[in-house]
Structures are given as C-alpha cells and as structure tokens.
C-alpha positions in Angstrom: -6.5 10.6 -31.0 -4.4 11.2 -27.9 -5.7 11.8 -24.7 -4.3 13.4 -21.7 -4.6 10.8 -19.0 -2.5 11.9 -15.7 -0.8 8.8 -14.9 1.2 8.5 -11.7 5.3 7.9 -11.9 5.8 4.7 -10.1 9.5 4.5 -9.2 11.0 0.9 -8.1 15.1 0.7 -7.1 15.9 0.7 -10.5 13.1 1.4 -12.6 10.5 4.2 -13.3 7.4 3.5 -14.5 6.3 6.5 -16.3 3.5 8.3 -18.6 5.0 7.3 -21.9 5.4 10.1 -24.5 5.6 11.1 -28.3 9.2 11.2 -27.4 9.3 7.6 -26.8 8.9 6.8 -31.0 12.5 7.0 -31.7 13.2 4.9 -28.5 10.4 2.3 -29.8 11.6 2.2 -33.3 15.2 1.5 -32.1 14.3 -1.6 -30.0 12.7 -3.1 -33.0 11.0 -6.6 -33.4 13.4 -9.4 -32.1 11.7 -12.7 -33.3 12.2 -14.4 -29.8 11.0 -12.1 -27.8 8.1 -11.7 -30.1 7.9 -15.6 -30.0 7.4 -14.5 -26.1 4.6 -13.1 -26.7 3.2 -15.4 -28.4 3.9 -13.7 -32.2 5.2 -16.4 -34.9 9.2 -15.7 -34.9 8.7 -16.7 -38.4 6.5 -13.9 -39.3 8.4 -10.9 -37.3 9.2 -8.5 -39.4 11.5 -4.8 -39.0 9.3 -2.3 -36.6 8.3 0.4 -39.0 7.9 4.3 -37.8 4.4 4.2 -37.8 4.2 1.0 -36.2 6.4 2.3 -33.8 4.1 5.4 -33.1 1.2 3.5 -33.0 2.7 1.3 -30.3 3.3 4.7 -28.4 0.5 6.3 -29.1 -1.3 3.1 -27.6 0.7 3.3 -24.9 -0.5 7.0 -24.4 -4.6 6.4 -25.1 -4.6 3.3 -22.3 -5.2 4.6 -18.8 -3.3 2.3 -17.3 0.0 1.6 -19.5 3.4 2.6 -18.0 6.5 2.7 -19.9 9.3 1.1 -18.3 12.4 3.2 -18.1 16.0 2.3 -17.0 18.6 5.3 -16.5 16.1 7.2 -18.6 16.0 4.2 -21.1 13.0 3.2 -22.3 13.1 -0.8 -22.3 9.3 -2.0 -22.3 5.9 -1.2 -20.9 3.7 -3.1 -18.6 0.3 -2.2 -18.0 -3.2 -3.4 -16.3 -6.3 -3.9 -18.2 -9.8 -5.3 -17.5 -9.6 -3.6 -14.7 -12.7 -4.2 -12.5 -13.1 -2.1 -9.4 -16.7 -3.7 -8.3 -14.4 -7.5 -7.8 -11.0 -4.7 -6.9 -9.0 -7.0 -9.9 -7.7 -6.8 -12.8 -5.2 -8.5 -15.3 -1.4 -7.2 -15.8 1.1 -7.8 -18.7 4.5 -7.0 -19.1 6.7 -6.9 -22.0 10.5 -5.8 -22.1 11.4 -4.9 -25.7 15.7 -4.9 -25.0 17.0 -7.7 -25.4 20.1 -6.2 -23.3 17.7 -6.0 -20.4 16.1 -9.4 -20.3 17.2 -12.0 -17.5 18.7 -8.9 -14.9 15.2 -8.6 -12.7 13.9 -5.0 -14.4 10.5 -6.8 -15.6 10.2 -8.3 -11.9 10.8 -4.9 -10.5 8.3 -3.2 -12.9 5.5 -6.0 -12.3 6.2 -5.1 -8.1 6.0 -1.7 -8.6 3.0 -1.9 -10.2 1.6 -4.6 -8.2 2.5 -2.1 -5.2 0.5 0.8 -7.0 -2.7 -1.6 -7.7 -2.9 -2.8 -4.3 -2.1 -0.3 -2.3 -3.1 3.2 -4.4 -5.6 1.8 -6.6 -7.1 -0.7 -3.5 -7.4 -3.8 -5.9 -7.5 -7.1 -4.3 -6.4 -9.3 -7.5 -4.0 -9.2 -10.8 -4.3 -12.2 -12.9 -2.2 -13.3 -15.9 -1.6 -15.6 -18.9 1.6 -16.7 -19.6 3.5 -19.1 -22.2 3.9 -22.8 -20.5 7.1 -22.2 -22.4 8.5 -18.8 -20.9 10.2 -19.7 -17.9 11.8 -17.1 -17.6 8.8 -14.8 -17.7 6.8 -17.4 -14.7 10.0 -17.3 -12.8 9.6 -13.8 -12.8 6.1 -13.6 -12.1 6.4 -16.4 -9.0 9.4 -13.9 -7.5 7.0 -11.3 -7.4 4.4 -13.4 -5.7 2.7 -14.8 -8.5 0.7 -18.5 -8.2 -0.4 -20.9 -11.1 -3.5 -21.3 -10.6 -4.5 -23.3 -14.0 -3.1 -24.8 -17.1 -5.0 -23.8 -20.4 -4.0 -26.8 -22.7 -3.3 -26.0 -26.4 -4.7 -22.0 -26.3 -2.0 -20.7 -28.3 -1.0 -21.5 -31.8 2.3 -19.7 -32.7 3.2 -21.0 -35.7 2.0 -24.2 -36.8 2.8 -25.4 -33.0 -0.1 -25.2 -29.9 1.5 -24.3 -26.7 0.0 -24.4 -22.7 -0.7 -20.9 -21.5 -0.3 -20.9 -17.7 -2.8 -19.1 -15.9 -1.0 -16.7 -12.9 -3.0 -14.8 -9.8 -1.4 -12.9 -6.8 -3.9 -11.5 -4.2 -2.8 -8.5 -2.1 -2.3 -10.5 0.7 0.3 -12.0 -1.1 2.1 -9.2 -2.1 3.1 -8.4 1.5 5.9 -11.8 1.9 7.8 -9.9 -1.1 10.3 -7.3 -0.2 
C-alpha cells in the first residue's frame, strides 16, 4: 500500500533529492539491472537478470512507503536513490545508503553530492549527530566517495559478504556532524 509521507526536496548544485513518484516506473524500468553495479551492491553479477515492470514498481513503490528514501534526480533525470534507515533519534544516528542506477552517471560526483545533501538535511534539519555505513572493501570508488564527503573507516568486517562463490571485506564508514562542517 502506498502512503503519503511529505518528504522534503533537498536540492544540492546539481542534484535534487526528491519524493519519488508512480511516475518514476518507466524511469526505473529503463535503468535496468547492470551486473556490475549490481556486483556493487553486493548482488552476484552472475545472477542479475533484466528488471521486470513489476520489479521496477516495486522498487518505486518502496521507494515511496520508506519515510526517508529520496530519489536522486539529475536535469529531471532520475539516476538512483539514497536514503537513511535505522534511524534512531534517542542516539540522533542513523545509517545511509546510496545507490546510482545509470551507469552514464557513475564516476562524475552526483552520488557524493546526494550523500552531502542528505548528510546536510540529517544534521542540520533532522538534528542527528551520526550516519554510519557498510561498504564493499572492493568499491573504491563508492569509499572514495564517501571519504570526500567526510566519511571515516572506522572497522573492517572480514569475510561478511559472499557474492558469488567469493567472501569479500565490508568496510565499516561513520561521519559525525562535526565532521560535516570541513566539507564545502
């Protein structure tokens, strides 16, 4: 069932973080299921398969039902979604994750500039103190991202993910508010 939940628009320099909508299953559907940025995430490449409609509105209608999922939107392009979750406002932290779904978009700085937009609306509108996350020992690109946004590692979780027949390192990320303020 979908819920109305009145989500702010979070605008960056080049991205808008936005409620996403029913209108966003065509969008979805065309940005499909690229085996390495699945891989990313920490899906078997192997086992990727074409997006299908419904599993494209499902991943939208998800999108919509979660309080505090944005989609990410270039020049009125939808591109990924990034979102908070187990948020706890009695420790003021919570966990953040990221994914951009165009492979056209990866590598130019739109998923830094969503995580800092967001990181600017937890801290500062939402009055959290923390945002944690797990990443791939293996996604550079996605720590690099994280550590220009202000990012630490904070811990290595050995052997936590098995994609494939393989275990790989998740790296364990944190960013306090008063870290956010050296970023510009």
């Amino acid at each position: 069932m979908i819920q109305v939940i009145n989500k702010p628009t979070l605008t960056g320099q080049r991205v808008t973080l936005r409620a996403p909508t029913l209108g966003d299953v065509p969008a979805r559907f065309e940005l499909g299921n690229t085996p390495e940025i699945q891989r990313m995430f920490g899906s078997d490449p192997s086992q990727a398969r074409d997006i299908t409609q419904s599993a494209a509105e499902f991943w939208v209608k998800s999108h919509i039902d979660d309080p505090a999922a944005w989609a990410i939107d270039v020049d009125d392009t939808l591109i990924g979604a990034v979102r908070l979750y187990g948020v706890n406002h009695a420790d003021k932290r919570a966990n953040i994750a990221i994914g951009i779904l165009s492979e056209a978009h990866l590598g130019k700085g739109f998923g830094t500039e969503a995580m800092l937009t967001l990181a600017r609306h937890a801290f500062n509108d939402m009055k959290l103190h923390r945002l944690s996350s797990r990443v791939l020992a293996f996604n550079e690109r996605a720590i690099a991202s994280y550590e220009k946004v202000g990012f630490q590692q904070e811990g290595r979780e050995r052997q936590s993910a098995l994609i494939g027949a393989t275990w790989h390192d998740e790296m364990i990320m944190g960013l306090l508010s008063s870290d956010l303020a050296d970023v510009t």
